[in-house]
C-alpha positions as CSV (number, residue, x, y, z in Angstrom):
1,X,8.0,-23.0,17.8
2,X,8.5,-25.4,15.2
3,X,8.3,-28.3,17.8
4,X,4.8,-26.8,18.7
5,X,3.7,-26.4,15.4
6,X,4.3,-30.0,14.5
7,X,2.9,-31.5,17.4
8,X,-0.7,-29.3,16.2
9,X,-3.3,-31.1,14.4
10,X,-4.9,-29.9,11.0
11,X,-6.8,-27.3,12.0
12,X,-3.9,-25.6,14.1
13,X,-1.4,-26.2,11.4
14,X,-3.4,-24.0,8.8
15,X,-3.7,-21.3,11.4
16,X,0.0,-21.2,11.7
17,X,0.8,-21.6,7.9
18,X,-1.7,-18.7,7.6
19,X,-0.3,-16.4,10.3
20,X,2.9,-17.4,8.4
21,X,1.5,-16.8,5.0
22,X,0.6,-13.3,6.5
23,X,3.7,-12.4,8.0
24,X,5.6,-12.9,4.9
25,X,3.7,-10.6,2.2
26,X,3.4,-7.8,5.3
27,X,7.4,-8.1,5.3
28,X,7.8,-8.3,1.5
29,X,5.3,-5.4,0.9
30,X,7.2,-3.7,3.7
31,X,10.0,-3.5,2.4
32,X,9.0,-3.0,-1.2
33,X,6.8,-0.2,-0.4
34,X,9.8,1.4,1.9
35,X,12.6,1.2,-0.6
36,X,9.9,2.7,-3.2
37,X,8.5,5.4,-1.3
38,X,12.0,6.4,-0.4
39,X,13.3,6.6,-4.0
40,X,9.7,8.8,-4.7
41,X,10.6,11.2,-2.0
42,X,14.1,11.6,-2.8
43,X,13.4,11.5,-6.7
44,X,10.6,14.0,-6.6
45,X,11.6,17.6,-5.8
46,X,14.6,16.7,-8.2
47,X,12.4,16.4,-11.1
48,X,9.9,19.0,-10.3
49,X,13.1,21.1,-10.5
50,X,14.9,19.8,-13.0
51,X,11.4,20.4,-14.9
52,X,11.6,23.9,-13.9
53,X,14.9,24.4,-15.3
54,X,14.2,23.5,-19.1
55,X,14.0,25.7,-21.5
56,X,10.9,24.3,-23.6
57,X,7.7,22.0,-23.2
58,X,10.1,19.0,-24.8
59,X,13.0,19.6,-22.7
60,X,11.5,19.9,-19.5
61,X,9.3,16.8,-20.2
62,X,13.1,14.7,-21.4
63,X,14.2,16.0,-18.1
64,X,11.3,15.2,-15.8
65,X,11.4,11.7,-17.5
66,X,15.4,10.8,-16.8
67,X,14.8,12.4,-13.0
68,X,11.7,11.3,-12.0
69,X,12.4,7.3,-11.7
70,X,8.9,6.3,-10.5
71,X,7.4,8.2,-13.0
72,X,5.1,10.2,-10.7
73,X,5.0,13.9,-11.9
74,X,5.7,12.7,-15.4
75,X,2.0,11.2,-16.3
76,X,1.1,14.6,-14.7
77,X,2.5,16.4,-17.9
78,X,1.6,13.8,-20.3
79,X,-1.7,14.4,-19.6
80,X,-1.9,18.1,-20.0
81,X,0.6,18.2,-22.9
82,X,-1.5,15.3,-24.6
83,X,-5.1,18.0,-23.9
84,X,-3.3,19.9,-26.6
85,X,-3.3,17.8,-29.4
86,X,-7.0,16.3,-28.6
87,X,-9.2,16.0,-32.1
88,X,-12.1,18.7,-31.1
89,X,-14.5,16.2,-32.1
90,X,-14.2,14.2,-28.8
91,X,-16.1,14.2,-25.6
92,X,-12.5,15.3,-23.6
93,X,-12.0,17.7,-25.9
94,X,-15.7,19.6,-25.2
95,X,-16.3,22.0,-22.0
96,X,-14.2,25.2,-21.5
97,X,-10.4,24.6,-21.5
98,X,-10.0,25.5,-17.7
99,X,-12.0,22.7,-17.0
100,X,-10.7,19.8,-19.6
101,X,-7.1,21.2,-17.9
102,X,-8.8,20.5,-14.2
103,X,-10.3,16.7,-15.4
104,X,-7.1,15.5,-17.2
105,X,-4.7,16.9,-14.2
106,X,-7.2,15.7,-12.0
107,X,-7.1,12.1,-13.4
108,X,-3.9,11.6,-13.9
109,X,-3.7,12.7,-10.3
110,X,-5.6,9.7,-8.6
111,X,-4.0,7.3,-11.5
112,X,-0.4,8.5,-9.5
113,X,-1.9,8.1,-6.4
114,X,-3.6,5.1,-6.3
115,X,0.0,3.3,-7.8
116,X,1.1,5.0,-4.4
117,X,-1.8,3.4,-2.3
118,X,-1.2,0.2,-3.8
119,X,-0.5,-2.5,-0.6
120,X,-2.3,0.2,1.7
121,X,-5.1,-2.4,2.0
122,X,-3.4,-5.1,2.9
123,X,-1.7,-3.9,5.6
124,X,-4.4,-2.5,7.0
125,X,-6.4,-5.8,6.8
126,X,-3.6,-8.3,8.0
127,X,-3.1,-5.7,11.3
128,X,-7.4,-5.8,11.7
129,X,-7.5,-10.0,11.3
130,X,-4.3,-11.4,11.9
131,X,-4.8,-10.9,16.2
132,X,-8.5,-12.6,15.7
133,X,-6.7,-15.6,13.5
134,X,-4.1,-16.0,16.5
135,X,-6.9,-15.6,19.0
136,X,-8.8,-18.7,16.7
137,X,-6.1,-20.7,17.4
138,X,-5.9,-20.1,20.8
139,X,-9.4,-20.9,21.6
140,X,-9.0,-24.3,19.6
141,X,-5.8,-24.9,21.8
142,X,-7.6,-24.6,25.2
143,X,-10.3,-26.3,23.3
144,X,-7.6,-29.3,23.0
145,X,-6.8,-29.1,26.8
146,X,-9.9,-29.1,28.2
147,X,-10.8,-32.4,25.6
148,X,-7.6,-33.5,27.3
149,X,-8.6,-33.3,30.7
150,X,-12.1,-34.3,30.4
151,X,-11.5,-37.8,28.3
152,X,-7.9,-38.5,29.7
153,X,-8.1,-42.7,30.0
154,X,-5.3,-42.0,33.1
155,X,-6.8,-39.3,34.9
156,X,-5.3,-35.4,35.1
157,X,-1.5,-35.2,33.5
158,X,-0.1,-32.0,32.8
159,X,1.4,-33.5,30.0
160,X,-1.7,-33.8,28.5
161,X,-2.8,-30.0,28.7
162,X,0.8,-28.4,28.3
163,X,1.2,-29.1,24.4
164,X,-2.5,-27.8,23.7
165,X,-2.1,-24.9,26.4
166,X,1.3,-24.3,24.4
167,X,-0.2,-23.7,21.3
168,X,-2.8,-21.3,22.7
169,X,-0.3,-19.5,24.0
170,X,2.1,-19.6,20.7
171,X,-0.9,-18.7,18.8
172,X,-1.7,-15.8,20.9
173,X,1.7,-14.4,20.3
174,X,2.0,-15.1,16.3
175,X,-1.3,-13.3,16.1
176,X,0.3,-10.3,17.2
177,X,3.4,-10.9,15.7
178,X,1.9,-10.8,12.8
179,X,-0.7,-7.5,13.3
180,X,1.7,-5.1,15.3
181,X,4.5,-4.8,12.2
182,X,1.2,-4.3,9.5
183,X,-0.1,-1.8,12.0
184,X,2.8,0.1,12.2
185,X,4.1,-0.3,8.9
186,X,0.5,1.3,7.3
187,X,1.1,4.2,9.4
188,X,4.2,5.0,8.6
189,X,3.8,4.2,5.0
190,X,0.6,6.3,4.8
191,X,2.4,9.5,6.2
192,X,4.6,9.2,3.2
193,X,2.0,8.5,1.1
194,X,0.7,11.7,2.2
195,X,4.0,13.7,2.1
196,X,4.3,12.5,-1.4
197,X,0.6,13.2,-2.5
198,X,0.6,16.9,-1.3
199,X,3.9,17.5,-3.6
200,X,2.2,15.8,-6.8
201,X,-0.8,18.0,-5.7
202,X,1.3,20.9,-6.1
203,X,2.8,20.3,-9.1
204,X,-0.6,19.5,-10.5
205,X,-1.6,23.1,-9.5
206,X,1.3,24.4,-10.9
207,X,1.3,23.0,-14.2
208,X,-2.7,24.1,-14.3
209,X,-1.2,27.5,-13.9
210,X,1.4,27.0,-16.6
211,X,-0.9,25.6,-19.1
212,X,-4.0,27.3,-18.8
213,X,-2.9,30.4,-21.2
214,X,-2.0,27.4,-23.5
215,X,-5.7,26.0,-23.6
216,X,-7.4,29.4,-23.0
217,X,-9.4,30.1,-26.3
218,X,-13.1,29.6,-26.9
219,X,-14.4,26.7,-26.1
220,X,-15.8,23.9,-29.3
């Protein structure tokens, strides 16, 4: 491999350093995303229960905060708890209470989710380009070949055509090298995603519950 990638020219060298430059942040996002997701789901239905264990609005909010350790349900009660003590003179304070409950739940919500969605993108983009980068290089190998046979000065030598062909061939393979681990990895990672969403979703509807006799009044 490393033989094949020095005997390249420029143009086949960047292809490699960029299938290479693409490998490496799917594998570090990979597993950064996996140790994190994995903490989430084991953190979360501890601290939705630890929540539902304390005896006050303060205590079950110190609690969520020392068991919750991505701080995912936590913003979640921040924001209702924080509806509360809104001046009435304020645009989030206006509409009927039900509904300034709904938006701040609701917007905490996609804040939490989108930290969860965060690296989505780039898996899914290096698992849709990184096969076309390979297949780039492979076309500029067998473009190499055929210069090779065409303009050899000593006629037809495999010698001439098996480093370029090589290179096709090595390209063709790092291309989906690179794309088969994204792929799979965004797959994964989104069903957890998922799993993780619908419990925050959850909560969400359960702390609307809980806090709605809290906001109920007229509205201002």
């Amino acid at each position: 491999m490393l033989d094949v990638f020095l005997a390249a020219d420029a143009l086949g060298r960047s292809i490699g350093l960029l299938l290479l430059a693409m490998s490496v942040a799917t594998w570090v996002l990979i597993l950064w995303k996996s140790w994190l997701l994995r903490r989430a789901a084991n953190s979360l239905p501890l601290a939705t229960a630890a929540f539902w264990q304390a005896r006050d609005l303060d205590d079950a909010e110190r609690r969520l905060a020392a068991a919750d350790v991505q701080a995912l349900a936590l913003p979640l009660l921040q924001a209702a708890r924080c509806l509360l003590a809104l001046p009435p003179e304020v645009l989030a304070a206006q509409g009927t209470p039900a509904a300034r409950l709904t938006r701040a739940l609701r917007d905490a919500l996609h804040h939490t989710i989108a930290r969860l969605q965060h690296g989505q993108t780039l898996l899914a983009s290096v698992g849709a380009t990184a096969p076309f980068v390979g297949l780039l290089g492979t076309v500029w190998g067998v473009h190499q070949a055929l210069l090779a046979v065409g303009f050899g000065e000593d006629g037809f030598r495999i010698e001439a055509v098996a480093g370029p062909v090589g290179e096709a061939l090595v390209m063709t393979a790092a291309g989906l090298a690179v794309a088969i681990p994204a792929v799979l990895a965004y797959n994964v990672l989104g069903r957890r995603i998922a799993q993780i969403e619908a419990q925050l979703e959850g909560f969400a509807h359960d702390l609307r519950e809980l806090f709605a006799p809290s906001t109920a009044g007229p509205a201002p």
